[in-house]
MITI-34353 format. One line per 3 residues: their letters; for each residue x, y, z of C-alpha. Coordinates in Angstrom, 3 decimals, always signed. Example, Ala and Ser with C-alpha at 12.3 -4.5 7.8 and 13.67 -1.06 7.14 Angstrom:
REM MITI-34353
AS) +12.300/-4.500/+7.800 ~ +13.670/-1.060/+7.140
REM end
This chain:
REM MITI-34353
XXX) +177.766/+116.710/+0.767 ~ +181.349/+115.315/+1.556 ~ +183.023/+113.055/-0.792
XXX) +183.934/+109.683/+0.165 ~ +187.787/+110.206/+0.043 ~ +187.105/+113.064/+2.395
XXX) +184.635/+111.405/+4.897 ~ +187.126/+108.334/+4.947 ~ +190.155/+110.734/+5.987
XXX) +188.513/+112.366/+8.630 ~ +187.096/+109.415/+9.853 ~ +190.696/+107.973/+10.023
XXX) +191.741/+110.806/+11.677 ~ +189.209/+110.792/+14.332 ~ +190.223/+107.605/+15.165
XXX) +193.829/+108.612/+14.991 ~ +193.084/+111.266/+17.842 ~ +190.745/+109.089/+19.868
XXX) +194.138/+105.970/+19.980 ~ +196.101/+109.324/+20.934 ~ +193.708/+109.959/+23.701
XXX) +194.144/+106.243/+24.734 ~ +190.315/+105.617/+23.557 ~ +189.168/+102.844/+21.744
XXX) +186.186/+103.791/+19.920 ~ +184.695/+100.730/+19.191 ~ +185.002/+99.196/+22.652
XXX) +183.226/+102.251/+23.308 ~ +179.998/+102.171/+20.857 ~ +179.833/+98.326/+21.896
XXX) +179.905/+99.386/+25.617 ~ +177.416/+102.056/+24.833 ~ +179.762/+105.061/+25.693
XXX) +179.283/+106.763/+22.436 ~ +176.780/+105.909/+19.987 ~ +177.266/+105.263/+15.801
XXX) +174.884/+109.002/+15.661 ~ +177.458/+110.538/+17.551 ~ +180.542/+108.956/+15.883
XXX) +179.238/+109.869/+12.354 ~ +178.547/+113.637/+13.422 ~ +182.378/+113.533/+14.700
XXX) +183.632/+112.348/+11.312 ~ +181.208/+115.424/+9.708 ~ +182.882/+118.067/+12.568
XXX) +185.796/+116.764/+11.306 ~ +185.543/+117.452/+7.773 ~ +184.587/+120.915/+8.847
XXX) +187.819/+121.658/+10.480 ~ +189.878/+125.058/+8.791 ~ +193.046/+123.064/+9.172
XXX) +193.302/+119.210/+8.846 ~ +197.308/+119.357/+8.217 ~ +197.682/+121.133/+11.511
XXX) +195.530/+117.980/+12.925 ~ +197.706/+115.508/+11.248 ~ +200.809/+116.816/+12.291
XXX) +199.990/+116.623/+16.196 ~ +198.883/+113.212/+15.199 ~ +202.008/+112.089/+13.636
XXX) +203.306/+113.129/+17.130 ~ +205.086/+109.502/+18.635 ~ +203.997/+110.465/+22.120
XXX) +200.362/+109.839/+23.590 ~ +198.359/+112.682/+24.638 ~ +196.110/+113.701/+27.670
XXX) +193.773/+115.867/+25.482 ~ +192.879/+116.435/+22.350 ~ +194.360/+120.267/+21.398
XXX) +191.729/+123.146/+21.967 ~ +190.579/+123.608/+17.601 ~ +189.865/+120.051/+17.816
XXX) +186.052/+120.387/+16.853 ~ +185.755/+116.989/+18.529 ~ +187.420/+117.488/+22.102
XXX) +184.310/+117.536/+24.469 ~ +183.548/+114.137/+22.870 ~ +186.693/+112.447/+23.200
XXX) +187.617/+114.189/+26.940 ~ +184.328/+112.520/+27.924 ~ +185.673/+108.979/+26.176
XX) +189.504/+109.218/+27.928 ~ +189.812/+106.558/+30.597
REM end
């Protein structure tokens, strides 16, 4: 089990990448794109990831991206999301 301060980073940073992406993930779960089942198991793919600090460094990036980079344990998700 993941602790909260952990769930709540990745969470953030799954967010982070999907405003990156140019996704809006909550326009999305109210549209019906993605569903709270499948946001929660991207948050817990997330935590699973070898390397967060290489994740929040592309974040911390200024410029937008097309895709989220290839370790991202989340980028069939949020390719399926991008407008």
């Amino acid at each position: 089990m993941h602790c909260q301060e952990t769930l709540k980073r990745h969470a953030g940073m799954v967010d982070q990448m999907a405003t990156k992406l140019g996704v809006d993930l909550q326009s999305a779960a109210i549209e019906g794109e993605v569903s709270i089942d499948q946001l929660s198991d991207a948050v817990l793919r997330c935590t699973d990831c070898p390397n967060p600090g290489h994740c929040q460094s592309f974040l911390n990036r200024p410029d937008p991206a097309r895709q989220a980079p290839e370790y991202c344990r989340n980028q069939e998700l949020l390719t399926k999301l991008i407008p």
